[in-house]
C-alpha positions in Angstrom: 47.8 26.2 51.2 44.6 27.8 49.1 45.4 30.4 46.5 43.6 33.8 46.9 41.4 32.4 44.2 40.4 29.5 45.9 40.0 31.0 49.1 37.8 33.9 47.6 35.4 30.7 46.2 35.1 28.8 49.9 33.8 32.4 51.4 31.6 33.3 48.5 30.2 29.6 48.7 29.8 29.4 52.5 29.4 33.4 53.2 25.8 32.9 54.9 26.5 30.8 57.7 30.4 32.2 58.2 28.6 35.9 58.4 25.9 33.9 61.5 28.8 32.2 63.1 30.9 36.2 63.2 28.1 37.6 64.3 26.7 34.9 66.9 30.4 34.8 68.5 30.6 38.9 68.6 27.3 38.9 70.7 28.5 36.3 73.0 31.9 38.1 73.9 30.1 41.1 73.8 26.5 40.9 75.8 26.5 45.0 75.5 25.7 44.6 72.2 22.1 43.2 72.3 21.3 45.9 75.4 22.5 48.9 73.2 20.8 47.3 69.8 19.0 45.0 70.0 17.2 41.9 67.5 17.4 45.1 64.9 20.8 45.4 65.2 21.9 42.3 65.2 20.1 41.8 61.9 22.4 45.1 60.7 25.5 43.2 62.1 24.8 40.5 60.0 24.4 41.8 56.7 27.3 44.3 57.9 29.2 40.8 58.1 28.1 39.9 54.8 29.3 43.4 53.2 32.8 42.8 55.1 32.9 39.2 53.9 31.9 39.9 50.1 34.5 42.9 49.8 37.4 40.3 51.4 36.1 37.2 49.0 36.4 40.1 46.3 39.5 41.8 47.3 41.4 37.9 47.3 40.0 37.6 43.8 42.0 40.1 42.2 44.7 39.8 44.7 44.3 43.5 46.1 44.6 43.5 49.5 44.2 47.5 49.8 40.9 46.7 47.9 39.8 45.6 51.4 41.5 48.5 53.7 39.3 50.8 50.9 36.6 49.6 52.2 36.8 49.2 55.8 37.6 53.1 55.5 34.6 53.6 53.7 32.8 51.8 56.7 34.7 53.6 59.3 33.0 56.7 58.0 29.9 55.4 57.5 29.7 53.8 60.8 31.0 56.8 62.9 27.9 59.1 61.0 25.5 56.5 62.7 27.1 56.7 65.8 28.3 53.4 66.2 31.6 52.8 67.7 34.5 52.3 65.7 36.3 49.3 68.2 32.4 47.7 67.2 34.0 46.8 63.8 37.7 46.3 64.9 36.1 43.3 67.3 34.2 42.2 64.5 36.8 42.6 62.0 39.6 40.2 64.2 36.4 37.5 64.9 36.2 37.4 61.1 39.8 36.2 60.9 39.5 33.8 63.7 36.0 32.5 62.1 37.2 32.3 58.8 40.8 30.7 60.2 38.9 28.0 61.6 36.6 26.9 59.2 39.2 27.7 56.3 42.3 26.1 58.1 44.5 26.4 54.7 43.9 30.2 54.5 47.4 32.1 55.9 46.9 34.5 53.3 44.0 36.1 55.1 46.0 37.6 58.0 47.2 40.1 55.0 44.1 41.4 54.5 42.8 41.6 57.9 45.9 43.4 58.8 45.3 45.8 56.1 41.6 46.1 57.1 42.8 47.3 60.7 45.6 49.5 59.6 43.2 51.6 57.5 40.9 51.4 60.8 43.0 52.7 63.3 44.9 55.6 61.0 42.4 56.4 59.1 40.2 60.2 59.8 36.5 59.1 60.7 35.5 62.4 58.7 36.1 63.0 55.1 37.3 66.7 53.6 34.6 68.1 50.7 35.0 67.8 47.1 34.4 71.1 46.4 37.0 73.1 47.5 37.5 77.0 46.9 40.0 76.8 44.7 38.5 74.7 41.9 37.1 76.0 38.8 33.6 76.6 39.2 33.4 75.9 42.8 30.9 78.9 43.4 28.5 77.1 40.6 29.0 74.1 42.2 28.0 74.9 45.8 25.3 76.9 44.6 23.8 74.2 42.5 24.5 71.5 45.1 22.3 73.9 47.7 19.4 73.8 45.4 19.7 70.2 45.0 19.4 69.6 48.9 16.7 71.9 49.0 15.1 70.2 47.1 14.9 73.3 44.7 15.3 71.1 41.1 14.0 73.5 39.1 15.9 76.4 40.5 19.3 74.1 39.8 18.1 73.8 36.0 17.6 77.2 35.6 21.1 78.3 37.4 22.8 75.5 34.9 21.1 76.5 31.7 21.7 79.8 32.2 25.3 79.0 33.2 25.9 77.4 29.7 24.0 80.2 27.7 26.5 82.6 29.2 29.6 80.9 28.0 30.6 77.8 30.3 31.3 74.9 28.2 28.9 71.6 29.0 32.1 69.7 29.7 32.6 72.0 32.7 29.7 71.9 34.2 30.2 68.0 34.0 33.4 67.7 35.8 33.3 70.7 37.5 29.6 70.9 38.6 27.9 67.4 38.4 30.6 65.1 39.2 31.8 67.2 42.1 28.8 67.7 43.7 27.9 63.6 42.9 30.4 62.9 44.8 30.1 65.7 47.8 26.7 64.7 47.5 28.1 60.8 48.7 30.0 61.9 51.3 27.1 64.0 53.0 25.3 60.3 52.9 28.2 58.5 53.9 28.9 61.0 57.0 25.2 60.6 57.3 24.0 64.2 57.5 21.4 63.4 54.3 19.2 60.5 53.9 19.3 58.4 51.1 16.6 59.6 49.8 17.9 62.9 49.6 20.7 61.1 47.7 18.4 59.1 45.2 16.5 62.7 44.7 19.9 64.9 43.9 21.2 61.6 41.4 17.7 62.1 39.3 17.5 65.5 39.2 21.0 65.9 37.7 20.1 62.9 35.3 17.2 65.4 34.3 18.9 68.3 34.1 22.2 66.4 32.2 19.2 65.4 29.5 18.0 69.3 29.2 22.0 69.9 27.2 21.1 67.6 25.1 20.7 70.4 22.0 23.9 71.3 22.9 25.9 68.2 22.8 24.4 66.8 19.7 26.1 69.0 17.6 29.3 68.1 16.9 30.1 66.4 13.2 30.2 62.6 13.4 33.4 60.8 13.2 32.2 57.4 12.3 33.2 55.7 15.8 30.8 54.2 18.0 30.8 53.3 22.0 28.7 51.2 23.4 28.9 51.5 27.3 27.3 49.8 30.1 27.5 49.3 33.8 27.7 45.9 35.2 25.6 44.2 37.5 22.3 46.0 39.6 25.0 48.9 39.7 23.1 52.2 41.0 25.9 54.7 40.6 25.3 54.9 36.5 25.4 58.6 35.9 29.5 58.3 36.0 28.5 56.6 32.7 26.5 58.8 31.6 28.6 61.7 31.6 30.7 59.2 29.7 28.6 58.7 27.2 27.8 62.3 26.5 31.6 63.3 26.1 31.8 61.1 23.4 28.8 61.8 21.8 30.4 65.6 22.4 33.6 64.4 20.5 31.4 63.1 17.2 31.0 59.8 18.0 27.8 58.1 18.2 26.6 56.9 21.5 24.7 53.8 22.6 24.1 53.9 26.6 22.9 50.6 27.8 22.4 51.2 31.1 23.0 48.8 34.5 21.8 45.4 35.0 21.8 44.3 31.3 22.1 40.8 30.0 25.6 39.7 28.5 24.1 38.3 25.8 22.2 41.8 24.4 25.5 43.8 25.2 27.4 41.2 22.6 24.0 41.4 20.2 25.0 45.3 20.1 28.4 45.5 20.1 27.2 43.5 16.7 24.8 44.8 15.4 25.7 48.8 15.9 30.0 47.7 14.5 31.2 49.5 17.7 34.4 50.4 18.1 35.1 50.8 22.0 32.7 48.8 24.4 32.8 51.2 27.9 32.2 49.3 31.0 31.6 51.0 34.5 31.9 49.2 37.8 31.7 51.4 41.1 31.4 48.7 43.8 34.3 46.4 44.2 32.1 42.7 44.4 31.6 44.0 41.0 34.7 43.1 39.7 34.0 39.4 38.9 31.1 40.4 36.9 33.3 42.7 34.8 35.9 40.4 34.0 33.4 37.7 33.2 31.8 40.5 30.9 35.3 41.1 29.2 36.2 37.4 28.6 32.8 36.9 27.1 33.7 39.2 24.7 36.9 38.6 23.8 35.1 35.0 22.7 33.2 36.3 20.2 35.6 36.5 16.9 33.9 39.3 15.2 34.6 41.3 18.0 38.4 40.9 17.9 39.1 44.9 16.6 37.0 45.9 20.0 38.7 48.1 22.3 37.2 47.8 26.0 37.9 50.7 28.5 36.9 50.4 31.9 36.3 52.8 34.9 34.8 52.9 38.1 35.6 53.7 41.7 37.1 50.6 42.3 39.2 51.1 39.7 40.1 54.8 40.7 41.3 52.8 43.9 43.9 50.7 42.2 44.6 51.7 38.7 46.2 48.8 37.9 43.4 46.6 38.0 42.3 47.0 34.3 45.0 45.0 33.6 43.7 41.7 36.1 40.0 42.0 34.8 41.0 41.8 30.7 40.3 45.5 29.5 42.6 47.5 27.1 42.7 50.4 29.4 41.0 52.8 31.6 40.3 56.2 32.8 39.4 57.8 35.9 37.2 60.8 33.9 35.1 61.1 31.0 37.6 63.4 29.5 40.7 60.8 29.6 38.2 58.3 28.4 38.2 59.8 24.9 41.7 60.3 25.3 42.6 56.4 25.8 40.0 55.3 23.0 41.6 57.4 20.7 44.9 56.0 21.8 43.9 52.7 21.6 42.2 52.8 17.9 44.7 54.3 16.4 
């Protein structure tokens, strides 16, 4: 029988032509499906079968089956927006199994996943309840700047946030109170499909902007003489989580070097070096991400000057399964910019 590990390798290896051979067989049982979407759609089904089959390869890499179930309730939603019928991915979801049974014969474990897959499926609400609820702090703020945001009003969201903080609320409120919450209503709206994605890339950058505008009134605070070096793995797009990361330190004396997404291993090690950190931050939102994290980690870990650095990691996929700090190498983790202090502080001293 193949381990997890080595089953994760055969789909990642062959995942092209096992996504053609899912997709092929769904149109033949099905014929409705080439009348209702046609040759579009059945480009859409396959990289949909790609997505399904890099989140399973990824989800059997760690060992995590509810990794998997995650997602296919992500899709559910996502699917249900674009008014596609939810017992569309069920079929294709059971043809994955069979597909993957028979070219994989020595893959038993898979039924596990599958099954966890469909559970999520079939209990699972196709509608997801907002982030901003009435009875969090702020929640008037919040609703008020997220309106402006979707109205494309970025100037009047600057203003309402400036003059927020010059009336007394701290900038690490409007972070987790205001941004965050509204960053992530924000990605449900796009995930229920009631804004476009361009709405979504315009609301990201204009809180980006507006995050930059507090910048007189988070470098303020008297250094501490620790540094964080933080980064997001891979062509990761959801980089203002680290961001707001990088601020609350820089709020809590440290000094601050933000590397962004998509940067070579090599330059992260040249300035975890060169700038003596002391806690390397590393953010990882999607979960095919996770290999590129832990090979990031062990990297590290290989380089002997670097043997007193502390790495904290964070993500969504990590706020999924808080345990899987632990399986990708890192000292610890945090689900908030706030608690991320709090565990590097821990962890130094």
């Amino acid at each position: 029988m193949l381990s997890s590990k080595q089953l994760q390798q055969m789909i990642l290896q062959n995942q092209e032509e096992l996504a053609q051979k899912i997709v092929a067989e769904h149109y033949v049982r099905n014929p409705s499906l080439q009348e209702r979407y046609g040759k579009k759609g059945q480009e859409r089904c396959l990289k949909d079968a790609n997505y399904h089959l890099t989140y399973l390869a990824e989800s059997l890499g760690v060992g995590r089956p509810g990794l998997f179930a995650h997602y296919i309730a992500w899709a559910k939603v996502l699917l249900t927006g674009l008014g596609i019928p939810i017992s569309d991915l069920a079929d294709n979801l059971h043809l994955l199994h069979e597909v993957l049974t028979q070219e994989i014969p020595e893959s038993s474990d898979l039924e596990e996943y599958v099954k966890a897959g469909l559970k999520e499926l079939s209990e699972l609400s196709s509608q997801l309840p907002t982030f901003i609820k009435p009875e969090h702090p702020h929640s008037q703020l919040a609703n008020r700047y997220l309106h402006h945001l979707l109205q494309g009003q970025r100037q009047m969201a600057s203003q309402l946030i400036l003059k927020s903080v010059r009336e007394g609320i701290a900038v690490k409120d409007i972070y987790l109170d205001v941004f965050q919450r509204s960053q992530y209503e924000i990605g449900r709206l796009w995930q229920m499909n009631q804004i476009s994605v361009a709405q979504e890339h315009y609301c990201t950058a204009a809180t980006q902007l507006i995050m930059s505008q507090l910048y007189s009134y988070i470098f303020t605070t008297e250094k501490c003489g620790r540094v964080l070096v933080a980064t997001c793995v891979g062509e990761e797009l959801h980089e203002i989580g680290m961001r707001m990361v990088s601020d609350f330190f820089e709020m809590a004396g440290w000094d601050t070097f933000y590397l962004g997404a998509n940067m070579p291993t090599s330059s992260i090690l040249t300035e975890l070096r060169e700038r003596e950190a002391s806690v390397l931050a590393v953010s990882a939102t999607m979960t095919f991400h996770l290999q590129a994290t832990a090979d990031l980690i062990k990297f590290v870990r290989h380089v002997p000057e670097l043997n007193h650095l502390k790495i904290i990691v964070g993500g969504y996929c990590f706020n999924l399964d808080p345990s899987l700090w632990q399986q990708v190498g890192a000292d610890g983790y945090a689900p908030n910019a706030q608690q991320a202090i709090e565990i590097a502080n821990q962890l130094i001293n």
